[in-house]
C-alpha positions in Angstrom: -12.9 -0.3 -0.2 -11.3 0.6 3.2 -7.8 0.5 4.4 -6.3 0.9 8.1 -3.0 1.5 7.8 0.2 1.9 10.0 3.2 3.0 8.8 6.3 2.7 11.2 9.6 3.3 12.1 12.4 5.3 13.9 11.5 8.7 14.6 13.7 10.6 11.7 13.1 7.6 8.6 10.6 9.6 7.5 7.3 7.7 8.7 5.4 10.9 8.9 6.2 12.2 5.5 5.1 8.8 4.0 2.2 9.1 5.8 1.2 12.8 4.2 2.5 11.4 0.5 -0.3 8.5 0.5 -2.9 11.1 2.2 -2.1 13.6 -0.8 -2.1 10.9 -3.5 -5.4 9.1 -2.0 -7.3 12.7 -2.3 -6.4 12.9 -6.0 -7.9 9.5 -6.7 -11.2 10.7 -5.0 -11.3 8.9 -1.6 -11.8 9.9 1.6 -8.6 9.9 4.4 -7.7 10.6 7.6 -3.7 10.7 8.7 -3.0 11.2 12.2 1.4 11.1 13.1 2.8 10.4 16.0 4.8 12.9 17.6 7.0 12.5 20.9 9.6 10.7 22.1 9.4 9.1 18.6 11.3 12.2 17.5 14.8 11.2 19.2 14.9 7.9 18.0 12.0 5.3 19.0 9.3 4.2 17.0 7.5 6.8 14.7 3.8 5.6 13.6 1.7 7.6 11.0 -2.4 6.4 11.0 -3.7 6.3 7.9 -7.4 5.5 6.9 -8.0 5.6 3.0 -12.1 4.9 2.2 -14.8 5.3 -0.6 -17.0 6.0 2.6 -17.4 8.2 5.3 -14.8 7.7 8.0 -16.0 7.7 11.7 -12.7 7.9 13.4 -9.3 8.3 12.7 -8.0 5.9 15.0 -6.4 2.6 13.8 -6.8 -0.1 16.1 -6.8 -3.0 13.7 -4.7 -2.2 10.7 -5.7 -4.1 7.6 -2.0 -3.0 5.9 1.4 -2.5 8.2 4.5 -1.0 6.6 7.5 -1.0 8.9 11.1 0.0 8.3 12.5 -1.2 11.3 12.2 -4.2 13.8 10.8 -2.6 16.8 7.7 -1.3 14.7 6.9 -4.9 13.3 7.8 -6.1 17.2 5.0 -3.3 18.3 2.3 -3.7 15.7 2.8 -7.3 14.5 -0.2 -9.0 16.3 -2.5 -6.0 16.2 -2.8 -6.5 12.0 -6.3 -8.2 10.9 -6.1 -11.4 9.6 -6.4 -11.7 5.9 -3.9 -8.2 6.0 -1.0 -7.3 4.7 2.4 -6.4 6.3 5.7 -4.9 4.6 8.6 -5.2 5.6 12.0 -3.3 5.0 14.0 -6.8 5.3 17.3 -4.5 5.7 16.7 -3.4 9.3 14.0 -6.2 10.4 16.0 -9.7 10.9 13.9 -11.9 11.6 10.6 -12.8 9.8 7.0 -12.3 10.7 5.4 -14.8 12.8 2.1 -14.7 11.6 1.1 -16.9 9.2 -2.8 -15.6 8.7 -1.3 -12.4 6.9 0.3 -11.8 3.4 3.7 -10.8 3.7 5.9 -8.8 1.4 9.9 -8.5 2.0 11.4 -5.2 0.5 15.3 -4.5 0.8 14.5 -0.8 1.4 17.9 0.7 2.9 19.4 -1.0 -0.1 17.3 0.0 -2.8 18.1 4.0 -1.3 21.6 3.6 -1.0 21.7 2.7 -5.0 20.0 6.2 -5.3 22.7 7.9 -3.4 20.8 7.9 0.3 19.0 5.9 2.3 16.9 8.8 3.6 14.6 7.5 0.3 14.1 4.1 2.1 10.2 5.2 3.0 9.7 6.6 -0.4 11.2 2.9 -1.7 8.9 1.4 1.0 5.9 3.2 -0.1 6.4 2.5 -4.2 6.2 -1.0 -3.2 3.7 -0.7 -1.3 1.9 0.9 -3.8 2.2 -2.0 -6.0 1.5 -4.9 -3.5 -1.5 -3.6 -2.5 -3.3 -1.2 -4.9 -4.4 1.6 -2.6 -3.3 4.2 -4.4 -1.4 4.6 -8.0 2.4 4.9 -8.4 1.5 7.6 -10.1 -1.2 9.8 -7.8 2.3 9.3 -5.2 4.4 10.6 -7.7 2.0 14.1 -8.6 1.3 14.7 -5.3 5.2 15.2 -4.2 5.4 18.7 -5.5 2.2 19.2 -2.7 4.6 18.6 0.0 7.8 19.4 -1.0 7.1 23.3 -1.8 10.1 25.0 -1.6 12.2 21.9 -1.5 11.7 21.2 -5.1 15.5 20.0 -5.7 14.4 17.1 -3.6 11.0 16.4 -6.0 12.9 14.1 -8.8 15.3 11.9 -6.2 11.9 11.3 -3.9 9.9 10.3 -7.3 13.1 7.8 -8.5 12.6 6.0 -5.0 8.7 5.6 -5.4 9.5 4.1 -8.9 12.7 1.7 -7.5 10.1 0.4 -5.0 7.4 -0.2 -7.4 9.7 -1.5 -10.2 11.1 -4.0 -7.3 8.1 -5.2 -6.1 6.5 -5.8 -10.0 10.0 -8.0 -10.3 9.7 -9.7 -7.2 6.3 -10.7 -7.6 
């Protein structure tokens, strides 16, 4: 098993935190990863990206060119990084900030009402946490609940902030078992 994945957005949706969350949880189920953020510009506003390789194997380099799995959370990340995902992969897609569909049809596609989902939990600073439940259950990479232990890893002296971050994962993951 090997996944290349992006994860993107606006610089302040907290791409870079999801990013560290499925790193963490991907080291407690025993594989090997690599996570490499994007800084920059991204930080006032423009399209945040977090690399993310989860293996059983070895991992020569960190770099994704060809992501087998996409999750964006707005349209100018799926604009950027649609055509670059392998055919056969996976994108998903916060449907509340990207308006129009993908265009591929040689990749599976899974709509998730993020900003929604958040918003029912009081902010929709959870949407990435939201995204990353369900991405958790559309694709299998790593347990709902290896992301939910491995919060407390990097949210140390933030622990007020542990139980509403763990009800997002679970919302995602509960709305993409229901979806289907």
């Amino acid at each position: 098993m090997k996944e290349e994945i992006i994860i993107a957005g606006f610089g302040g949706q907290g791409i870079l935190f999801a990013g560290k969350l499925l790193t963490w949880a991907s080291l407690i189920e025993d594989n090997k990863v690599t996570c490499i953020p994007s800084y920059g510009a991204e930080m006032r506003g423009g399209t945040a990206h977090c690399h993310v390789i989860v293996s059983r194997e070895e991992i020569a380099s960190p770099i994704v060119e060809k992501p087998s799995l996409l999750v964006v959370l707005n349209r100018q990340s799926l604009d950027r990084f649609e055509k670059r995902v392998l055919s056969g992969g996976r994108i998903v897609v916060n449907s509340d900030l990207v308006e129009r569909k993908v265009e591929r049809k040689d990749v599976r596609v899974y709509y998730v009402p993020g900003n929604e989902l958040a918003e029912k939990l009081g902010s929709s600073l959870f949407t990435n946490m939201v995204m990353l439940g369900a991405t958790s259950f559309y694709t299998g990479i790593v347990k709902l609940e290896s992301l939910v232990s491995s919060l407390p890893n990097l949210l140390a002296g933030k622990e007020e902030l542990i139980t509403s971050n763990q009800r997002a994962l679970k919302a995602g993951y509960e709305y993409a078992h229901a979806a289907g």
